[in-house]
matplotlib code that plots the C-alpha trace (Angstrom):
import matplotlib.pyplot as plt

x = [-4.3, -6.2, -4.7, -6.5, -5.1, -7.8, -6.4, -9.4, -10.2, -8.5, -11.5, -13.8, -13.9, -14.4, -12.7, -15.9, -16.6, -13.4, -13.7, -17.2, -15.9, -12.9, -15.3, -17.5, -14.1, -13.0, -16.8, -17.1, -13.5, -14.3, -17.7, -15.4, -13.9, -10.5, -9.1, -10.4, -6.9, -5.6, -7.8, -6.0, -7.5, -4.8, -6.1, -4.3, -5.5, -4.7, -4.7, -6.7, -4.8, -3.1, -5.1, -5.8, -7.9, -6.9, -5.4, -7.4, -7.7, -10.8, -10.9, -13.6, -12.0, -11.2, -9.1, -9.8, -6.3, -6.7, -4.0, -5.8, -2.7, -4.8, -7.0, -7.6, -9.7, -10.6, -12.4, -14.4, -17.5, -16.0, -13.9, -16.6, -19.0, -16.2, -15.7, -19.4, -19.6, -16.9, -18.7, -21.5, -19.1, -18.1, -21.1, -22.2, -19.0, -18.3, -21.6, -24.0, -21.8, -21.7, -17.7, -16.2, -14.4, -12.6, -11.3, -8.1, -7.3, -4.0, -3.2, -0.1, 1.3, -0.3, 4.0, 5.2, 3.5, 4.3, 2.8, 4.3, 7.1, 4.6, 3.5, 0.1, -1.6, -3.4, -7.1, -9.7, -6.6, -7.2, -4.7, -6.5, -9.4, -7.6, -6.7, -9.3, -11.3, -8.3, -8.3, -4.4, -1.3, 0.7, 2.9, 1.4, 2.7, 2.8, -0.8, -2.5, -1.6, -3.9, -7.7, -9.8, -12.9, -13.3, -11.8, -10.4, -6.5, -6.3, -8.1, -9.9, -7.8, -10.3, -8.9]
y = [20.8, 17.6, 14.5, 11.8, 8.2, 5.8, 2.1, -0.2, -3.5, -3.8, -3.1, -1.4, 1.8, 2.8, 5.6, 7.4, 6.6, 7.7, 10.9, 11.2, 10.8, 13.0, 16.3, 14.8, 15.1, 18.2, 20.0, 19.7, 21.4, 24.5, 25.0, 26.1, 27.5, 26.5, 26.6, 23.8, 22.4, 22.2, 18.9, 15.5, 12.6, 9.4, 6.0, 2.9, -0.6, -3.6, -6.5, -9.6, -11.0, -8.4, -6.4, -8.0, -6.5, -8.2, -10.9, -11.6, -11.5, -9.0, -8.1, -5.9, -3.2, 0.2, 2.9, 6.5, 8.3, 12.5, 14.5, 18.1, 21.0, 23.9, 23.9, 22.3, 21.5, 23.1, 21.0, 17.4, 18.6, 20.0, 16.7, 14.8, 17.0, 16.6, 13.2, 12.3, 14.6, 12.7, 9.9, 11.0, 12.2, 8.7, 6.7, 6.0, 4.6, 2.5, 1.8, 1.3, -0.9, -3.2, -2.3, -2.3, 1.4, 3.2, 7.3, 8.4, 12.4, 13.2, 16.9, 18.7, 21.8, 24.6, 26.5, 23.5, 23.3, 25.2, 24.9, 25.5, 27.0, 29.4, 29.3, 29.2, 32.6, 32.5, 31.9, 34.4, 36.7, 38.5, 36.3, 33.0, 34.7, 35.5, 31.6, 30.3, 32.7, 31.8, 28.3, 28.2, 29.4, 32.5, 34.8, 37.5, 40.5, 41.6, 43.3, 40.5, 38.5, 40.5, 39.5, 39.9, 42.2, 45.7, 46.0, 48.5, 49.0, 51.5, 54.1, 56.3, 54.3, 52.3, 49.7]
z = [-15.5, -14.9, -16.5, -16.3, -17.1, -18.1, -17.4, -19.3, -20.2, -24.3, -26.4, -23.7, -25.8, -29.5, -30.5, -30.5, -26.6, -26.0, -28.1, -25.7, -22.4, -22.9, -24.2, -21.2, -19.0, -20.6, -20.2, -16.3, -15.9, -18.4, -16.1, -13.5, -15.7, -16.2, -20.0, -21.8, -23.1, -19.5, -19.6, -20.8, -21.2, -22.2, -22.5, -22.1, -22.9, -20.1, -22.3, -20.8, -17.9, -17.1, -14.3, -10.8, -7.9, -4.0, -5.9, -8.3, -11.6, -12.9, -16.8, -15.9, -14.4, -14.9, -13.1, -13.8, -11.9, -12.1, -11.4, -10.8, -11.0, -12.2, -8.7, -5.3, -3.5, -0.1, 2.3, 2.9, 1.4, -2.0, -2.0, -1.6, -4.3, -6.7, -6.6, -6.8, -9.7, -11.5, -11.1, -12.3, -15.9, -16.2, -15.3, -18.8, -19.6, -16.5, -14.8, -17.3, -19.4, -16.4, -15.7, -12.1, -11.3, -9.6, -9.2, -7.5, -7.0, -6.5, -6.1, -7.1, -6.4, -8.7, -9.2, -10.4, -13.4, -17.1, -20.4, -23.6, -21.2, -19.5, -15.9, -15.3, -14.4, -11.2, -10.6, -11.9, -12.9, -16.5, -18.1, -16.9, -18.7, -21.7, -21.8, -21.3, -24.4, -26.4, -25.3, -25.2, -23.8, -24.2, -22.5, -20.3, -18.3, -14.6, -14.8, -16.0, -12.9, -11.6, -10.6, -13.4, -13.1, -11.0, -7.8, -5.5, -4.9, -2.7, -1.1, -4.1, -7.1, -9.1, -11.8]

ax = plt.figure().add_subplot(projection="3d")
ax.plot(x, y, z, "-o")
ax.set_aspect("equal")
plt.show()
């Protein structure tokens, strides 16, 4: 899952931006494609007076933190990638509005994780698939750990 907490300036956002940036959110995770409701988006206002940056005060701020769960990510140059292209998601909310930002990525471990009291499936395995066509979670067996698509198990056994 990605959460992201979105800590903004009180009144910063309609509720349709906020509507806009959270399908904007929620559309570069399902091109990976990770189920769409493993993305959460949760506002909170800072009233004025209430946020300071080295000491001082700045009512123009706004902290996007992510929590990614659902993947990692290997290596400088994906890091880098990925945060440049979650810039680029929130950009018309933060830069173009004339608002001070900033992203943080914190990674947890992918096992300690459940939804709806289900454990995750593992990437590209035939359950992930089936969640993310169903766009929810549900129980699934043994086999469907398994990776989805054809592939060889042993020596003349096909799938």
């Amino acid at each position: 899952m990605p959460l992201w907490k979105v800590y903004h300036p009180a009144g910063a956002y309609s509720a349709e931006d906020k509507k806009n940036l959270a399908e904007a959110i929620t559309s570069v995770y399902a091109q990976i494609p990770i189920p769409k409701f493993y993305a959460v988006v949760i506002y909170e206002e800072i009233a004025k007076g209430n946020c300071f940056v080295g000491g001082v005060q700045n009512d123009n701020f706004i902290r996007f933190r992510v929590d990614q769960i659902a993947r990692t990510l290997p290596g400088s140059v994906i890091r880098e990638w990925w945060t440049r292209t979650l810039d680029a998601v929130v950009a018309p909310y933060v830069k173009e509005r004339g608002f001070d930002w900033e992203i943080s990525i914190d990674e947890t471990p992918f096992d300690l994780w459940s939804l709806q009291g289900e454990l995750p499936p593992p990437f590209e395995s035939i359950a992930e698939k089936r969640w993310v066509a169903e766009n929810k979670a549900s129980p699934y067996t043994y086999q469907e750990k398994l990776p989805s698509g054809h592939f060889l198990l042993s020596p003349g056994v096909t799938g």
